[in-house]
C-alpha positions as CSV (number, residue, x, y, z in Angstrom):
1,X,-179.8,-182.8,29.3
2,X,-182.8,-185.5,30.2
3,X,-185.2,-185.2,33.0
4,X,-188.0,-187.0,34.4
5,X,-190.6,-186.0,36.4
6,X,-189.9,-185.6,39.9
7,X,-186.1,-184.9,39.4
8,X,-184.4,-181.6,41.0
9,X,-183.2,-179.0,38.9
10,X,-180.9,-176.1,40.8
11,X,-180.0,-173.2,39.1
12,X,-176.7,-171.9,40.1
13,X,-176.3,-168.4,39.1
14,X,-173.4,-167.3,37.0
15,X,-173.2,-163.7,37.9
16,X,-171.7,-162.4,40.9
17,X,-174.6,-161.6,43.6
18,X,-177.1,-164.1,41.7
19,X,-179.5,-166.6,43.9
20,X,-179.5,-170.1,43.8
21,X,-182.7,-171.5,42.8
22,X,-183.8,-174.9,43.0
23,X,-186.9,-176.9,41.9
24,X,-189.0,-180.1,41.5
25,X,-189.6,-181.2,37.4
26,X,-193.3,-181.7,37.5
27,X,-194.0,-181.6,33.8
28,X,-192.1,-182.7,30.7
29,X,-192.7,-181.2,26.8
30,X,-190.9,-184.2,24.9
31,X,-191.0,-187.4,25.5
32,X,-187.3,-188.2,26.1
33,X,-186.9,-186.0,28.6
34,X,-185.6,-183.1,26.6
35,X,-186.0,-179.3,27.5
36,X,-187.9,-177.1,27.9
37,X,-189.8,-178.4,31.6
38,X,-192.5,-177.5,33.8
39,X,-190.7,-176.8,37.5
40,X,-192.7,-175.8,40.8
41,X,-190.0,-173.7,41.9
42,X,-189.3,-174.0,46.0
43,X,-188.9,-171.0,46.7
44,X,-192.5,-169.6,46.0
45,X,-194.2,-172.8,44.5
46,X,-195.2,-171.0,41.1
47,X,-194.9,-173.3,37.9
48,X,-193.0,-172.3,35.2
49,X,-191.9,-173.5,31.9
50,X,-188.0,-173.6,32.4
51,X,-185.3,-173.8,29.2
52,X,-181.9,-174.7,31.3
53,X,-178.8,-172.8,30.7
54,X,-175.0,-173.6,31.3
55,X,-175.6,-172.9,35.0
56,X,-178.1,-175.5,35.7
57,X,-177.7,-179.1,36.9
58,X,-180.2,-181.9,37.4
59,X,-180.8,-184.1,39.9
60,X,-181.9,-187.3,39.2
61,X,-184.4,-189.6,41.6
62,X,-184.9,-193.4,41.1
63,X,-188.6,-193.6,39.8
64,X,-190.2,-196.3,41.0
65,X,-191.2,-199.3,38.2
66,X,-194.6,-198.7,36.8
67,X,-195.3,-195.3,37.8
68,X,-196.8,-193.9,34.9
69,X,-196.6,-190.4,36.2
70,X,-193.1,-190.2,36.3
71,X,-192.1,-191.2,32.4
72,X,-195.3,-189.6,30.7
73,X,-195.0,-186.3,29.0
74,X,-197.0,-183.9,29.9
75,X,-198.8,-182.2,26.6
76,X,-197.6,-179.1,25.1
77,X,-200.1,-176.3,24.9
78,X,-199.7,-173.8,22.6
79,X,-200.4,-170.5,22.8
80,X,-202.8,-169.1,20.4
């Protein structure tokens, strides 16, 4: 799975009863795009570092050329 910044993640859950979450990639730990990434869920606009599963699917946006913010990766902090 790849992602850029900016693209829509949704969660669909795989047990019976489980929500449907959805949110916007706003930060990226690798620079190809690679898992884990920073998503500012919808549904109550916390940030969270997010490792997708088998139930999740991307969404991807056109970036526009030269917009830095949307292909940089944002640096890994590590917790001491």
């Amino acid at each position: 799975m790849r992602a850029a910044v900016g693209d829509r993640i949704i969660v669909q859950g795989t047990r019976p009863g489980a929500t449907r979450r959805d949110g916007e990639i706003v930060g990226l730990h690798h620079p190809d795009g690679s898992p884990p990434y920073d998503v500012r869920w919808s549904d109550d606009g916390r940030v969270t570092e997010y490792f997708p599963g088998p139930d999740t699917r991307l969404h991807h946006f056109e970036h526009p050329p030269g917009n830095a913010a949307a292909v940089a990766p944002r640096p890994h902090r590590h917790a001491d």
